[in-house]
Phi, psi and omega in degrees: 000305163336319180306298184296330143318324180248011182289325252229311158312290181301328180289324196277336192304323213285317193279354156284319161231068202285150184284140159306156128294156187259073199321316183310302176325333186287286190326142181297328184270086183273052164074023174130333200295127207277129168303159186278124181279017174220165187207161203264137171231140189257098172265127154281132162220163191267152209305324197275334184287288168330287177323315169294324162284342163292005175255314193290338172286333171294322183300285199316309170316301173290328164284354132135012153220126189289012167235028168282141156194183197292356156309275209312355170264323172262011172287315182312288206308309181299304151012281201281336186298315177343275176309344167284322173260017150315329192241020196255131177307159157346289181308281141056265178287310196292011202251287173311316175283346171298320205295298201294340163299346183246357160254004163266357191269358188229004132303329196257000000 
């Protein structure tokens, strides 16, 4: 019976007073608020690659900074890439990521 009283409670709070919207909350210009200089990106990987970052994270813990974890490894990682194809053309670029893609297809 209790069940039914506050079920019987809640229904009536929620229809009694429903919230407005708010819009500005909605809107891309949110009144002053500073945006986040970071963002969540969903990358696939294959199990061995997942597993090396997750060693490199573990080395780095044991050696003495507690605040490695797998961002920080693979923002590093993105980095170094940076700098490497930083001076590199379009044409280039796509030439160096086909070769090492095809020397890994012809390793594995």
């Amino acid at each position: 019976m209790a069940a039914k009283n506050k079920k019987a409670r809640l229904v009536a709070a929620a229809t009694a007073s429903p919230r407005t919207p708010t819009p500005e909350r909605l809107g891309d210009d949110q009144a002053g608020k500073k945006k986040n200089a970071w963002r969540v990106v969903c990358v696939s990987l294959y199990n061995p690659e997942a597993e090396w970052i997750d060693h490199a994270t573990t080395a780095l813990r044991q050696a003495g900074n507690a605040k490695a974890n797998r961002s920080l490894v693979v923002r590093e990682a993105i980095l170094r890439l940076r700098e490497e194809v930083q001076d590199k053309s379009p044409q280039e670029l796509v030439h160096d990521f086909t070769q090492r893609q095809a020397k890994r297809t012809q390793a594995g």
